[in-house]
KEPATOR-360868 format. One record per residue: x, y, z of N, C-alpha, C, CB in turn. Coordinates in nm, 4 decimals, decimal comma. Glycine has a CB too. Layout:
BEGIN
[atom [X; Y; Z]; [X; Y; Z]; [X; Y; Z]; [X; Y; Z]]
...
REM end
This chain:
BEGIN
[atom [13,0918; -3,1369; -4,9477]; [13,1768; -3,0207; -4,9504]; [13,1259; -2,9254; -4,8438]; [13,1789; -2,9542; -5,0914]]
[atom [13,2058; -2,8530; -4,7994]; [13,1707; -2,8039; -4,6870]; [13,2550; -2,7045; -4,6458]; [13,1586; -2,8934; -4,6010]]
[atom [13,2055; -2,5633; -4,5187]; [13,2936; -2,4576; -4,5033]; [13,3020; -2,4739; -4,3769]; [13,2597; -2,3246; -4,5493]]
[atom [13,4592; -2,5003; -4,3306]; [13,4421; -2,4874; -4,1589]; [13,4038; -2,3684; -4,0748]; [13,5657; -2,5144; -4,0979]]
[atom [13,3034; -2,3650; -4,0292]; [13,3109; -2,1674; -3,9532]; [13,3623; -2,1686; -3,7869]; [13,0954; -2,0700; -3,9408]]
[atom [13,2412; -2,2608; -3,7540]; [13,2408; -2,2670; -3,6030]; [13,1949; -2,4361; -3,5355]; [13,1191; -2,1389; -3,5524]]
[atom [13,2259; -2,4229; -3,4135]; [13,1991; -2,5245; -3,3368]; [13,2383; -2,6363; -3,3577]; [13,1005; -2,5360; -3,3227]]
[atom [13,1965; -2,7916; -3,3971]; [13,2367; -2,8971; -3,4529]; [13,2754; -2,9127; -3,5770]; [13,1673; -2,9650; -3,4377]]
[atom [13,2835; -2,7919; -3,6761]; [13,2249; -2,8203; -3,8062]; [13,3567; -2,8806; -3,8840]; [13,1531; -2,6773; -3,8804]]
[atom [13,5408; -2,7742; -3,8157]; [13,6280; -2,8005; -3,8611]; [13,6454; -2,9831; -3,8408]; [13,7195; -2,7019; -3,8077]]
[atom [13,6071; -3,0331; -3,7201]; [13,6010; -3,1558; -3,6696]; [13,5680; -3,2696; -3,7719]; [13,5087; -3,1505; -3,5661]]
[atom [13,4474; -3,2646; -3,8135]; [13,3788; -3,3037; -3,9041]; [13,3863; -3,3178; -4,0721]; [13,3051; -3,2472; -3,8722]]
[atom [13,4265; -3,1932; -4,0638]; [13,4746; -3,1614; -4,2257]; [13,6127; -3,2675; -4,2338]; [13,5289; -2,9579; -4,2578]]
[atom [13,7017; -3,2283; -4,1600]; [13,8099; -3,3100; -4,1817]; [13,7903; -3,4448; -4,1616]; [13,9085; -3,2735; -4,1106]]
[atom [13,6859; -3,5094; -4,0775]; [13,6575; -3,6712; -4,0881]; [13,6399; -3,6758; -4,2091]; [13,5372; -3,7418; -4,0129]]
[atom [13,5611; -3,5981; -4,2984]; [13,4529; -3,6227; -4,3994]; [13,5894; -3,6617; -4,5029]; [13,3257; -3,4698; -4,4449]]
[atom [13,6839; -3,5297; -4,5148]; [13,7896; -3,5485; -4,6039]; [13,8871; -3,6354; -4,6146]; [13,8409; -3,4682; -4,6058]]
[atom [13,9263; -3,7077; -4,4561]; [13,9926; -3,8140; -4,4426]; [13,9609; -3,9401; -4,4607]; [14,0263; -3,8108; -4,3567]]
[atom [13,7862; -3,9597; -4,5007]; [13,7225; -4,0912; -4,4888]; [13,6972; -4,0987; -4,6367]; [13,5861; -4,1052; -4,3855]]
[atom [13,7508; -3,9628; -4,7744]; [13,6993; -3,9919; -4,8426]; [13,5993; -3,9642; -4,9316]; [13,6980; -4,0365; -4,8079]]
[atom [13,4779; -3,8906; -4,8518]; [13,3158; -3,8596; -4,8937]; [13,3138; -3,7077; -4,9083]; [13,1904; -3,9108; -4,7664]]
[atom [13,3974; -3,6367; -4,8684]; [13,4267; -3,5053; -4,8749]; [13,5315; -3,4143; -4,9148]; [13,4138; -3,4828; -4,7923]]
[atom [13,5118; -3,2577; -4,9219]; [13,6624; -3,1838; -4,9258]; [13,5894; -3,0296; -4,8477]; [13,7503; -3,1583; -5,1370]]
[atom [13,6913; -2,9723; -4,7782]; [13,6467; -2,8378; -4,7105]; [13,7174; -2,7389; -4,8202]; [13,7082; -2,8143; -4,5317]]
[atom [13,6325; -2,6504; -4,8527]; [13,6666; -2,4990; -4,8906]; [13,7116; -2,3682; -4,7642]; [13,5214; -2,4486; -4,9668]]
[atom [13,8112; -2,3305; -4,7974]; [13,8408; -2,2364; -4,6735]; [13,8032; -2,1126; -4,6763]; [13,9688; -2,2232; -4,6435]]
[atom [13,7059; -2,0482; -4,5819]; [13,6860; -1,9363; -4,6083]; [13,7596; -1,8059; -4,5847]; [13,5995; -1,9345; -4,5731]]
[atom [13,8907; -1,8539; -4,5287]; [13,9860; -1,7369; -4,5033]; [14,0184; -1,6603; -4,6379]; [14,1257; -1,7913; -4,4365]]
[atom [14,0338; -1,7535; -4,7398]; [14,0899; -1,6586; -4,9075]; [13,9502; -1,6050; -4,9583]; [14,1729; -1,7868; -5,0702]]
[atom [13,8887; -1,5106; -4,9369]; [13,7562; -1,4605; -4,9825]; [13,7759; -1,4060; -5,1484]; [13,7043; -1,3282; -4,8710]]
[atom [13,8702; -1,3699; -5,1943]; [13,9247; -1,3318; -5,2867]; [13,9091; -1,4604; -5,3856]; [14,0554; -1,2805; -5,2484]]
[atom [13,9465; -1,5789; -5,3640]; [13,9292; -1,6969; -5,4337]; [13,8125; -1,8014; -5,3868]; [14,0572; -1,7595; -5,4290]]
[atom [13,7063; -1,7414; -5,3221]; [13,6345; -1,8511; -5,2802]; [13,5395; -1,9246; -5,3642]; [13,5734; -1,8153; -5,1811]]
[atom [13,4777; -1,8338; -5,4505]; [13,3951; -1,8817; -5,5991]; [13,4820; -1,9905; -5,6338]; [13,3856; -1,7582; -5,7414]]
[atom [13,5994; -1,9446; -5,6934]; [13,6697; -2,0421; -5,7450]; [13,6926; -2,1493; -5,7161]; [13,7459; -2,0208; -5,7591]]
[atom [13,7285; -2,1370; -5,5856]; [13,7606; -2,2669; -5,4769]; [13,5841; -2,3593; -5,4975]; [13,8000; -2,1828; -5,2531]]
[atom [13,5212; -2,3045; -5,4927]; [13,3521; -2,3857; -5,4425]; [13,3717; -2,4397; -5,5658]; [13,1713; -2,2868; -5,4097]]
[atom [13,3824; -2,3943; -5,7617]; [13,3762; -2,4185; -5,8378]; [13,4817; -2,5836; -5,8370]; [13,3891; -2,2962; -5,9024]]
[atom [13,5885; -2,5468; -5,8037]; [13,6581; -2,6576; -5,8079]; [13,6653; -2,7369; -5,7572]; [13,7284; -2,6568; -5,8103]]
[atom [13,6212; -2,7495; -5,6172]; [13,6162; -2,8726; -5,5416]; [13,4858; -2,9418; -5,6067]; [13,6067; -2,8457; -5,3719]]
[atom [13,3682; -2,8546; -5,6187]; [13,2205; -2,9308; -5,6514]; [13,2325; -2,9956; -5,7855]; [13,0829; -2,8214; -5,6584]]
[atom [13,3382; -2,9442; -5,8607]; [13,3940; -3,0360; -6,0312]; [13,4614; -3,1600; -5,9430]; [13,5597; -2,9255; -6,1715]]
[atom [13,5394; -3,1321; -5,9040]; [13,6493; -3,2949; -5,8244]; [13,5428; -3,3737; -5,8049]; [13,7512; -3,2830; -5,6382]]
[atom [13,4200; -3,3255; -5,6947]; [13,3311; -3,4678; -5,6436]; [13,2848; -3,4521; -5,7252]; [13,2427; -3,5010; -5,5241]]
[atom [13,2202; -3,4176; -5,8073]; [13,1078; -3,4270; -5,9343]; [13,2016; -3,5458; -6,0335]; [13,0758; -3,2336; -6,0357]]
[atom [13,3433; -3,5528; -6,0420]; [13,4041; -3,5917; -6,1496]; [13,4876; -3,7349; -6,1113]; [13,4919; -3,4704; -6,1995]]
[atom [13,4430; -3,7267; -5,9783]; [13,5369; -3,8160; -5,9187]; [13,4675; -3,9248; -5,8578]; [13,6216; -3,7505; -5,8222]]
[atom [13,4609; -4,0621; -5,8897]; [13,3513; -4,1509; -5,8419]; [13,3708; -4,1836; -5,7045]; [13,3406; -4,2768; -5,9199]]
[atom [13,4980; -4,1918; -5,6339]; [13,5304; -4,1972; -5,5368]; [13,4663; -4,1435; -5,4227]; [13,6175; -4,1714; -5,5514]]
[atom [13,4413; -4,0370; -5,4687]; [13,3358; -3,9313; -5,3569]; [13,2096; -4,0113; -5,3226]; [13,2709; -3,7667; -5,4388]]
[atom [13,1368; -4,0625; -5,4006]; [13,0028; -4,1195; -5,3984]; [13,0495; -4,2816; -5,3939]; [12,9009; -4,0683; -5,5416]]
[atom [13,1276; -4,3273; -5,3986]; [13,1588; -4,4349; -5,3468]; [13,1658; -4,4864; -5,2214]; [13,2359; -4,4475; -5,3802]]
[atom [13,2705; -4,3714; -5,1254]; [13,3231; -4,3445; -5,0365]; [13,1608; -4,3023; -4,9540]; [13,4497; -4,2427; -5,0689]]
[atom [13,1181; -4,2218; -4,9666]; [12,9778; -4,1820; -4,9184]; [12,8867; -4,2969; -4,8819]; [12,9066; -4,1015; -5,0258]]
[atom [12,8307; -4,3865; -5,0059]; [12,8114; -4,4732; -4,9801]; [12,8184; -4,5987; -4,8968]; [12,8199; -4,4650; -5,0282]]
[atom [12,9378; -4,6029; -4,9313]; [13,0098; -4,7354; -4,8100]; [12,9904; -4,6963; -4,6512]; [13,2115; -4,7515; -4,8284]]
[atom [12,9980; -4,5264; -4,6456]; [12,9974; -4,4622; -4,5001]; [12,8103; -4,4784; -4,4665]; [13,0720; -4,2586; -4,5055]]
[atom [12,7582; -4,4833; -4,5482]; [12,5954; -4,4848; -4,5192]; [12,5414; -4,6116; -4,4783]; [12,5111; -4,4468; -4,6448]]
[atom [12,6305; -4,7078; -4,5539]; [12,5797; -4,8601; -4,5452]; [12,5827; -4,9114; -4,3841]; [12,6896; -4,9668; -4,6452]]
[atom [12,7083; -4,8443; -4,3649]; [12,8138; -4,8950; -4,2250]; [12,6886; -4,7975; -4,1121]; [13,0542; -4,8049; -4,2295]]
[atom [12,6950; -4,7337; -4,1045]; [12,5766; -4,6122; -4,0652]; [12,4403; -4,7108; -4,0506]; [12,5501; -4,4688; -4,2153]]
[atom [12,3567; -4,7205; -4,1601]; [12,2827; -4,7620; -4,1895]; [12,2511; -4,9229; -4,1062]; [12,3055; -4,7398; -4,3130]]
[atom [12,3589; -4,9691; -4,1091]; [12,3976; -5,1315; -4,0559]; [12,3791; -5,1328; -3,8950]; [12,5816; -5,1811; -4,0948]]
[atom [12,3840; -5,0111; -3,8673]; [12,3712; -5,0053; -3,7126]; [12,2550; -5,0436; -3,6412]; [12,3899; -4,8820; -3,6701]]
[atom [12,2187; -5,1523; -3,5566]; [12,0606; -5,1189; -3,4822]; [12,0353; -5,0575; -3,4172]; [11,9984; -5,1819; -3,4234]]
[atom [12,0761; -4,9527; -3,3395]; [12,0509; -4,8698; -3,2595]; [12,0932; -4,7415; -3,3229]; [12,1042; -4,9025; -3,1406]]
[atom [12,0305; -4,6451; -3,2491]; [12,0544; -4,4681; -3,3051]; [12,1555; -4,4562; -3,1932]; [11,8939; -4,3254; -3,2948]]
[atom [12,2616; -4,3429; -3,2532]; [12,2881; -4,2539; -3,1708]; [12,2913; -4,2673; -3,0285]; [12,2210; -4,1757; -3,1973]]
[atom [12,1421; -4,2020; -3,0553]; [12,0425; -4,1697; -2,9271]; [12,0390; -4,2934; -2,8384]; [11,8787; -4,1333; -2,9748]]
[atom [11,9984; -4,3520; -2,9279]; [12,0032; -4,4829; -2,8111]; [12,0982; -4,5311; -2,7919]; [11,9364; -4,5953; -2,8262]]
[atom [12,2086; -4,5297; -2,8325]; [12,3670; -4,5962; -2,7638]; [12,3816; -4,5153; -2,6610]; [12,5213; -4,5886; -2,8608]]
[atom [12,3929; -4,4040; -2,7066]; [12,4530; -4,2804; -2,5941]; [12,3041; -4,2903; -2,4232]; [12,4381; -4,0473; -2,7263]]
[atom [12,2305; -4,3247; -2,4856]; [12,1368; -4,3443; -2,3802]; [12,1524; -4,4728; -2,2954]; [12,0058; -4,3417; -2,4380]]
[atom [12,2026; -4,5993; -2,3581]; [12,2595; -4,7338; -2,2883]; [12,3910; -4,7054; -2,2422]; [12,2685; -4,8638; -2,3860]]
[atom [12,4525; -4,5520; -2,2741]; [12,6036; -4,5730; -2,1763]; [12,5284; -4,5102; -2,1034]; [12,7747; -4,5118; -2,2062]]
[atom [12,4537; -4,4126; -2,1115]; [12,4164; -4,3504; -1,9656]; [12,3756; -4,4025; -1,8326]; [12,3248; -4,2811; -1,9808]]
[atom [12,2763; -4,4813; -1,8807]; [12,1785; -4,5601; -1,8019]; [12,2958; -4,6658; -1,7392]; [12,0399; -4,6372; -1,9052]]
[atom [12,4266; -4,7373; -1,8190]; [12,5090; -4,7845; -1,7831]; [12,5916; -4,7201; -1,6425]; [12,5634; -4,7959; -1,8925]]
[atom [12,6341; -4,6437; -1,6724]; [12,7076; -4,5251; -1,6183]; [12,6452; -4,5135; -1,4755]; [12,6880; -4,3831; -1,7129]]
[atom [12,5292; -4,4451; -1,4638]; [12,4141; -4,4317; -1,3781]; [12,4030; -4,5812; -1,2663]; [12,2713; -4,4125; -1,4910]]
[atom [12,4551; -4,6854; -1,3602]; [12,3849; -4,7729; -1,2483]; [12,5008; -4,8502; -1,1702]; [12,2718; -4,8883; -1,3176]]
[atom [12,6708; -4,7493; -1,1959]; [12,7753; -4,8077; -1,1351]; [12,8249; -4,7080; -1,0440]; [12,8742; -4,8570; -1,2274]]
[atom [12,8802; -4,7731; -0,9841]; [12,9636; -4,6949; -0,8596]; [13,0408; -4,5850; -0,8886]; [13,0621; -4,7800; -0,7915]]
[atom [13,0799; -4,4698; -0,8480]; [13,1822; -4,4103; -0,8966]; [13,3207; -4,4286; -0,8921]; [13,1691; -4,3247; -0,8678]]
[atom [13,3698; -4,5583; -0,8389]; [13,5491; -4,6191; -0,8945]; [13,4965; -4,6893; -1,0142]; [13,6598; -4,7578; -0,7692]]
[atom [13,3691; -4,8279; -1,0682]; [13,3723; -4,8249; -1,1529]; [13,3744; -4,7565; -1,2550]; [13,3410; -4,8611; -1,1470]]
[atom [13,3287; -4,6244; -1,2563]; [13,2675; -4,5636; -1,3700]; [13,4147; -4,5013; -1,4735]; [13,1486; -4,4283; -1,3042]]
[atom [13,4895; -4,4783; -1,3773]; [13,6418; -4,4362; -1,4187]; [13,6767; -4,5051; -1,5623]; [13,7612; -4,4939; -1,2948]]
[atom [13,6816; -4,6212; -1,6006]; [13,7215; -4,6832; -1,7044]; [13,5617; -4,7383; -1,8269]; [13,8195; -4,8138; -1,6266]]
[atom [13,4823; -4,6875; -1,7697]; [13,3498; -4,6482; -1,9075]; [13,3322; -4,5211; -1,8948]; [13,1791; -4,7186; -1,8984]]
[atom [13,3991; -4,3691; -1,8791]; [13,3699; -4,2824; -1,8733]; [13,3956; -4,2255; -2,0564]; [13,4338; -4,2337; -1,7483]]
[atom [13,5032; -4,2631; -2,0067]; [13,5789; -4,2616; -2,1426]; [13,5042; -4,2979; -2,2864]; [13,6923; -4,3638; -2,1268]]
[atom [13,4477; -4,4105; -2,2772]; [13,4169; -4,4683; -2,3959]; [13,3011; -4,3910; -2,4658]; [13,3849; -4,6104; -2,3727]]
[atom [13,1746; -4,3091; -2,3375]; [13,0610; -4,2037; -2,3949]; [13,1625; -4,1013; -2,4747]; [12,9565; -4,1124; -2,2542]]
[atom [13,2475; -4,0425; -2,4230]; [13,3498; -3,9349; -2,5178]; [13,3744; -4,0048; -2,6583]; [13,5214; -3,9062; -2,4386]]
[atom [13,4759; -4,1292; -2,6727]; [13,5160; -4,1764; -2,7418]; [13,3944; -4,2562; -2,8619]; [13,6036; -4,2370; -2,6640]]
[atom [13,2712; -4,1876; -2,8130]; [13,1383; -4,2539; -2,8956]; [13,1616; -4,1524; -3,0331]; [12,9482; -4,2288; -2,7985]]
[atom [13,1762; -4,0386; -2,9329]; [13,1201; -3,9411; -3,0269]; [13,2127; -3,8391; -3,1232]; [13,0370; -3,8586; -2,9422]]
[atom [13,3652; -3,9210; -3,0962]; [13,4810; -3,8370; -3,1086]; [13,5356; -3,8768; -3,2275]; [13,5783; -3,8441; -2,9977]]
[atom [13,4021; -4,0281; -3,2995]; [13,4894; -4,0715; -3,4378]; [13,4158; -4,0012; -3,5192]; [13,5014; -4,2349; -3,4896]]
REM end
């Protein structure tokens, strides 16, 4: 559960909610926000789906051999060691690493 404020967070929150493992509280209704935190944290608390969904996302995560770090470091080093007409059609894919 989670509050979007700034930067990636709306990004993220909504993966989280579309994959399943999450729900965002909005902080624009300040008037209802207790309420809102109260009720979403009953849904995942009540709802197995949440921790199901979580799970399955950790395994898949988890299943990976490389970090992050190190993928994004093998497109670089990739990147780095091609021409600039090749690079045109793997430019894309460092964005598209980090955009799911």
């Amino acid at each position: 559960m989670g509050m979007a404020l700034v930067g990636e967070q709306p990004d993220n929150l909504a993966r989280a909610v579309d994959r399943g493992y999450g729900l965002t509280v909005s902080v624009k209704k300040l008037d209802s926000l207790a309420q809102d935190l109260e009720k979403a944290l009953k849904r995942m608390l009540g709802d197995p789906s949440f921790k199901a969904n979580a799970a399955r996302i950790s395994n898949i995560m988890r299943a990976h051999k490389l970090s992050p770090a190190e993928k994004a470091a093998g497109k670089f080093e990739l990147l780095a060691s091609m021409s600039a007409r090749d690079t045109a059609s793997h430019s894309t894919d460092v964005f598209a690493m980090y955009a799911k």
